[in-house]
C-alpha positions in Angstrom: 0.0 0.0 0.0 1.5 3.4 -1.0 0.7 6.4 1.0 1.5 10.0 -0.1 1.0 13.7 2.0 1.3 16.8 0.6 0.6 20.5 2.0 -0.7 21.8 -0.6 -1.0 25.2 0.0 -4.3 26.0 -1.4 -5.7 22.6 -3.5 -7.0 24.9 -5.9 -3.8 26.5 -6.8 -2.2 23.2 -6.7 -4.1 21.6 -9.3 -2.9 24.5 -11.8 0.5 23.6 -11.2 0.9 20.1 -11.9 -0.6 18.4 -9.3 -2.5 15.7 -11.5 0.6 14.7 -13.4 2.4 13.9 -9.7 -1.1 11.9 -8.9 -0.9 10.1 -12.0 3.0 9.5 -11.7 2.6 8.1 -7.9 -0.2 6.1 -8.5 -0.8 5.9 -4.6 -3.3 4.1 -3.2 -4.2 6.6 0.1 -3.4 10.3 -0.9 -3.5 12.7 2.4 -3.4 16.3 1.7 -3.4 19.8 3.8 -4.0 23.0 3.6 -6.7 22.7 1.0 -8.3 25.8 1.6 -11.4 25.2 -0.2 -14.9 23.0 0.6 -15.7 20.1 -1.6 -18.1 21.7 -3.7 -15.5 24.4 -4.5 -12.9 21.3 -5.9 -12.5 20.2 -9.5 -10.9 16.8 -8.5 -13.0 13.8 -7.7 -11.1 10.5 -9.2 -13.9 8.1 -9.8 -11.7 5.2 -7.9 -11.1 6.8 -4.6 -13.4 7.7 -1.4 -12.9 11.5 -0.7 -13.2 12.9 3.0 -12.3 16.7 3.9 -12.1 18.3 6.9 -12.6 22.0 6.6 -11.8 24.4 8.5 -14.8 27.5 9.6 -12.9 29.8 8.1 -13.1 30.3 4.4 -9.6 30.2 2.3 -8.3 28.6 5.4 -6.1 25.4 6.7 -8.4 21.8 6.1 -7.0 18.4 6.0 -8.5 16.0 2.7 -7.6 12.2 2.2 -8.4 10.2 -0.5 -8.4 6.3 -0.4 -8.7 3.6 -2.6 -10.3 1.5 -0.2 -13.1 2.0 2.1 -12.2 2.7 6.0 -14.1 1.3 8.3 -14.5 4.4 10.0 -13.7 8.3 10.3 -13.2 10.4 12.3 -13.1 14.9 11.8 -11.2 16.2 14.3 -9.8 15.2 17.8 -13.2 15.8 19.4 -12.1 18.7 21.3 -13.7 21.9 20.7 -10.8 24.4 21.1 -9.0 22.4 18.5 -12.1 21.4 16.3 -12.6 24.5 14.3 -9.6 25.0 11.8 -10.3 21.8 9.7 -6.9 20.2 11.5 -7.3 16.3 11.5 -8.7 13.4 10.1 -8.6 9.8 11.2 -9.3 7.0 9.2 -9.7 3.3 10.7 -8.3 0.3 7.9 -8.3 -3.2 9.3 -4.5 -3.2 10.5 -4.0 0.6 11.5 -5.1 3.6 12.5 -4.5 6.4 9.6 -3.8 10.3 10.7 -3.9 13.1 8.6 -2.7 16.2 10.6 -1.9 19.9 9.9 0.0 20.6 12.7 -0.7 24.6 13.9 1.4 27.2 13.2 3.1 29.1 16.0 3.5 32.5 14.0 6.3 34.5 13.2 6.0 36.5 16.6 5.6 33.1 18.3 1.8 34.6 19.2 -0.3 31.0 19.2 2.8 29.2 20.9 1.1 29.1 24.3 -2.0 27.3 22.1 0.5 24.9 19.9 1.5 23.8 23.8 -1.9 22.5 24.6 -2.6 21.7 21.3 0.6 19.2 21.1 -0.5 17.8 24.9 -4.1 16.8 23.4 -2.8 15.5 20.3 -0.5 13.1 22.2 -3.5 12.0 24.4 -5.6 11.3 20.9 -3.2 9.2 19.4 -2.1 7.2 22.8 -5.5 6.3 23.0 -5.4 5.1 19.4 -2.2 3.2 19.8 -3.2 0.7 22.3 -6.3 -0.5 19.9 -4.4 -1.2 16.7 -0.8 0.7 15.3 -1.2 4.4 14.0 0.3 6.0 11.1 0.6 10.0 11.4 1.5 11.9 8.3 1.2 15.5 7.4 2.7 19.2 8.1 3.9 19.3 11.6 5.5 22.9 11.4 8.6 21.7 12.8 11.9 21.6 11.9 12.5 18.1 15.1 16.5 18.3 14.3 19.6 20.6 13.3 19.9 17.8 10.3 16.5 18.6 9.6 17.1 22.5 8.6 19.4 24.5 6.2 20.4 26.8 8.6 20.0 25.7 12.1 22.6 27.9 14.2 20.3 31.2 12.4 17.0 29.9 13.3 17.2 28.7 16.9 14.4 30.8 18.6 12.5 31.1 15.3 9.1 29.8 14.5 9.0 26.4 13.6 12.3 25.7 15.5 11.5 27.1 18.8 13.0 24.6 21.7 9.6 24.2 22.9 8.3 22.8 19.1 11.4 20.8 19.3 10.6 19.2 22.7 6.9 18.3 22.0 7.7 16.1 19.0 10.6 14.6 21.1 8.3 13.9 23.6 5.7 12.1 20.8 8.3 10.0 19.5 9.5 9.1 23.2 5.8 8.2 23.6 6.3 5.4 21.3 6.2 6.6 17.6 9.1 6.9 15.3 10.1 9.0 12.6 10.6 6.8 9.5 12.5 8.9 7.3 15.1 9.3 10.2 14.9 5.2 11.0 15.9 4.7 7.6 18.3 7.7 6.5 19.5 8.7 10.4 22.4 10.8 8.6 21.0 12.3 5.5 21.3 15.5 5.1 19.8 17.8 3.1 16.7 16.6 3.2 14.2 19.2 3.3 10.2 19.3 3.0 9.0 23.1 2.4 11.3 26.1 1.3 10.4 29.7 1.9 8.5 31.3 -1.6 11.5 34.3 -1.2 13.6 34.3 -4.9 15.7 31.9 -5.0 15.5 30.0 -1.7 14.4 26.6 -3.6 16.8 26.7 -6.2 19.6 26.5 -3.3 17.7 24.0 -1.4 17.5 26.7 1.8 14.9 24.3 3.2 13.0 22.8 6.4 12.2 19.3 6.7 8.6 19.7 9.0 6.4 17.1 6.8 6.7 13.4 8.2 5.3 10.0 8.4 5.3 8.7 11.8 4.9 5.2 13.1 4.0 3.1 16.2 7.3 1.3 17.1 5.4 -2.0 17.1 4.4 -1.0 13.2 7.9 0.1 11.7 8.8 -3.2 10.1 5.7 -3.4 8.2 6.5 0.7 6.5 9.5 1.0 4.0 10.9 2.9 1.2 9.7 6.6 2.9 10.5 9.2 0.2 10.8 13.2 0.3 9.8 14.0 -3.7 12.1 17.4 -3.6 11.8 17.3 -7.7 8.3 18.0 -7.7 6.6 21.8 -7.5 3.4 23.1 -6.9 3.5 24.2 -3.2 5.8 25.7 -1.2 5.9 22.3 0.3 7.1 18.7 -1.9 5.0 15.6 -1.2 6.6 12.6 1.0 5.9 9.2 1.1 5.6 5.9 2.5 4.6 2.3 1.5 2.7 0.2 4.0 2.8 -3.9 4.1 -0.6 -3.8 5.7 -1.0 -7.6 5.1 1.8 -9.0 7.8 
């Protein structure tokens, strides 16, 4: 099974720049996207072969999490079911026979670090949600977690210590998720590569020097990382300020 997430930035946008030649190239059987910034009816996508769910958020041109699967889940879920959280179109959870599926858009903290004090308790609930999920069946996480979790993970590390995205506290919470029994499969399977990076400022230039952030991830329960392999970062392919990762799933062992 072949899994692929992409922050799209705005779908609309997206699917003027390519977006359906990468769909037809991956051929992927579960395709999780964020930022989609647009309700369903407001989308000129809908592959005949694939269930569609979206999440968006209240706010119009705003954040919302879409999946679409090949096969049917058995369940799924909008949200982590906690109203504070519940309103920006941040999370959805699918349920397939051996794993839980999580499609998260991580919140931002700001420039001026203004919703930090919310990311905090955001983080804390999050890591409750997916503990509970964990001890039912393994979970799979993908999607924009707005932070840069190591110095390999960032161009310029040294420069950005403090800064959005790469505050200690960001840092610590995903640390503390991973400690909590989840693993980082790019990092289990390149734990040296550098110059790896997910999203790239839109300033001139910045992408053609590969000044980039790695803060897009599939993470795993510990119990479920031998059955994930081959977890790709498509750097080669535009059409958001973020490139699409991947994963492949042996869902049958």
């Amino acid at each position: 099974m072949k899994l692929i997430s992409w922050n799209v930035a705005g779908f609309r946008a997206c699917l003027k720049k390519g977006f359906e030649e990468f769909w037809n190239e991956a051929k992927a059987d579960i395709v999780c996207l964020q930022e989609v910034k647009a309700l369903a009816e407001q989308i000129p996508f809908d592959p005949s072969d694939y269930y569609c769910y979206l999440n968006p958020a209240e706010k119009k041109g705003y954040s919302g999490v879409m999946v679409y699967s090949k096969s049917k889940p058995i369940s799924v879920v909008y949200g982590m079911g906690i109203e504070e959280h519940d309103h920006e179109g941040r999370m959805i959870t699918l349920e397939y026979p051996s794993f839980y599926l999580i499609n998260v858009y991580v919140p931002n903290v700001k420039r001026g670090l203004e919703r930090l004090t919310y990311r905090m308790r955001w983080e804390d609930d999050f890591r409750q949600y997916v503990n509970l999920l964990r001890v039912k069946k393994p979970v799979v996480i993908c999607g924009d977690f707005n932070v840069a979790h190591q110095e390999i993970d960032i161009k310029n590390a040294k420069q950005n210590i403090g800064n959005a995205g790469f505050t200690i506290e960001e840092r610590e919470k995903f640390s503390t998720l991973l400690a909590n029994g989840f693993v980082d499969t790019y990092r289990y399977y390149y734990p040296n590569k550098s110059e790896v990076y997910s999203w790239w400022s839109y300033m001139p230039g910045v992408r053609d020097r590969n000044i980039g952030w790695r803060i897009d991830y599939f993470l795993v329960s510990e119990n479920f990382i031998t059955n994930v392999y081959n977890p790709r970062i498509y750097m080669d392919v535009y059409g958001s300020d973020h490139c699409p990762i991947g994963l492949e799933i042996d869902d049958e062992a």
